[in-house]
C-alpha positions as CSV (number, residue, x, y, z in Angstrom):
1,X,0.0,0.0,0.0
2,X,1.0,3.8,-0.7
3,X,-0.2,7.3,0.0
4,X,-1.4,6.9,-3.3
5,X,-3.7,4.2,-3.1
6,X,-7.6,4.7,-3.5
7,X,-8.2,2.0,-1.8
8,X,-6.3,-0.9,0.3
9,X,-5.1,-4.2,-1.4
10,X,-7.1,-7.1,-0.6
11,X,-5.3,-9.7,0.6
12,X,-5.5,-12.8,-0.9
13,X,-2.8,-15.0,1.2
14,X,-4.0,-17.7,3.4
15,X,-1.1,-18.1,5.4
16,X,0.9,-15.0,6.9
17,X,4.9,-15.0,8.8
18,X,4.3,-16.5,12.5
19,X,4.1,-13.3,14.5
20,X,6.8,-12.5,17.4
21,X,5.2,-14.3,20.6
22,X,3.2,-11.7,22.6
23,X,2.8,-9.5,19.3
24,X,-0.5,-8.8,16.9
25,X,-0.9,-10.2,13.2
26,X,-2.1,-12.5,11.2
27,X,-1.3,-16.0,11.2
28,X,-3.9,-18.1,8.6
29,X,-6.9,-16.6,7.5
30,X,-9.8,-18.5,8.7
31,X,-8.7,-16.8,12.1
32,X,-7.5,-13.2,11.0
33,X,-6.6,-11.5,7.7
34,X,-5.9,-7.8,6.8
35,X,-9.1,-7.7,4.2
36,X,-11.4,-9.2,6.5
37,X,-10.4,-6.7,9.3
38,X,-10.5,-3.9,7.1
39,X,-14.2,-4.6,6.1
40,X,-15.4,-5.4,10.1
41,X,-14.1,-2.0,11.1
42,X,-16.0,-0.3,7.7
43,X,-18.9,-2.2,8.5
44,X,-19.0,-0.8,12.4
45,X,-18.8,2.1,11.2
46,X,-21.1,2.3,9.0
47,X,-23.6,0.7,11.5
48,X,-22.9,2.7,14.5
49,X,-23.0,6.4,15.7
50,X,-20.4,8.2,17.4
51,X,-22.3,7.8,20.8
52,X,-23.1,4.3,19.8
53,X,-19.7,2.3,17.8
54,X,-21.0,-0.7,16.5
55,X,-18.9,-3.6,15.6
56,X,-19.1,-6.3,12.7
57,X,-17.8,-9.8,12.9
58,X,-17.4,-11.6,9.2
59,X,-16.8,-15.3,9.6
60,X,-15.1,-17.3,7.4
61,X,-17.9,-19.9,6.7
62,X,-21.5,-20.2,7.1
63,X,-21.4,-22.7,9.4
64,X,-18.9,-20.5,11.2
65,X,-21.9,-17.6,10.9
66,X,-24.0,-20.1,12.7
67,X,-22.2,-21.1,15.5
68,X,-21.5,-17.7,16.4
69,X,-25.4,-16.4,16.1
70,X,-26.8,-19.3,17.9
71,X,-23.8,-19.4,20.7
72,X,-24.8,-16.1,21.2
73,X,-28.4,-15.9,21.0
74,X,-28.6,-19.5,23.0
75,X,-32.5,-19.9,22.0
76,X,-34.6,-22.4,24.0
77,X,-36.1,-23.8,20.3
78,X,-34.6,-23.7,16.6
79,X,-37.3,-24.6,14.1
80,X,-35.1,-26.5,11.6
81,X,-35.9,-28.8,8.1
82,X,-33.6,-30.7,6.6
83,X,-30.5,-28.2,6.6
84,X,-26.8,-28.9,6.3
85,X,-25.7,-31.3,8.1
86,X,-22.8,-29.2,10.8
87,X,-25.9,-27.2,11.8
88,X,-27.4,-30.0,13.6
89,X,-24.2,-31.2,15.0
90,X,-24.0,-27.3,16.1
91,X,-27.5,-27.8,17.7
92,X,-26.3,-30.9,19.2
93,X,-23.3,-29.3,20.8
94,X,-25.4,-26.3,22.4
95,X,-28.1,-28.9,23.8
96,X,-24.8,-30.6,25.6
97,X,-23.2,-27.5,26.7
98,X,-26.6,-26.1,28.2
99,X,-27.9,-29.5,29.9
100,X,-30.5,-29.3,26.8
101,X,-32.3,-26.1,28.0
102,X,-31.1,-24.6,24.2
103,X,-31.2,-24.8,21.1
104,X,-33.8,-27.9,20.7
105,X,-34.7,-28.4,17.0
106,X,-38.3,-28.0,16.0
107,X,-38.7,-30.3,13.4
C-alpha cells in the first residue's frame, strides 16, 4: 500500500509469517486476515453512531456464521428442516453445553 492508493489491497494470502510471541498479526486466514479486518471495522462504522460504535464480525464460513449467532443468541427452540448437516451437529453441541435447556430443533 502507498499514499497513493484509492483503496487498500485485498489480501488474498491464506497463510501470513508466525508473529513474534506476545505480538498482533495474522497468522492463517480463517482466524484473522488484513481484508477481512479492514471490512469489520467499515462495517461498524457504517452501523454505529459516534455515541453508539457498532462492531461487525465476518466469519469465514457459514457454518462459522452459525455457530457464532446461535452461541450467542442460545435460543430455547430452533425450528429447523432438513439443513446442512454441521448445523445440527452445532445444535447438538449447544443442547450438551446447556444440559439441553437450548437450542432444541423443532422439526
Amino acid at each position: 500500500a502507498t499514499a497513493h492508493d484509492v483503496s487498500p489491497p485485498l489480501s488474498l494470502s491464506t497463510t501470513f509469517t508466525c508473529p513474534e510471541p506476545g505480538s498482533d498479526g495474522h497468522v492463517y486466514s480463517r482466524i484473522s486476515n488484513p481484508t477481512r479486518e479492514r471490512c469489520e471495522t467499515l462495517l461498524g462504522a457504517i452501523e454505529g453512531t459516534p455515541s453508539s460504535p457498532a462492531r461487525a464480525v465476518l466469519y469465514a464460513s457459514g457454518l462459522a456464521a452459525t455457530f457464532g449467532a446461535l452461541s450467542r443468541l442460545l435460543p430455547s427452540r430452533v425450528a429447523i428442516s432438513g439443513g446442512y448437516h454441521g448445523t445440527h451437529q452445532v445444535l447438538e453441541q449447544l443442547q450438551r453445553i446447556s444440559g439441553g435447556a437450548n437450542c432444541n430443533p423443532i422439526q
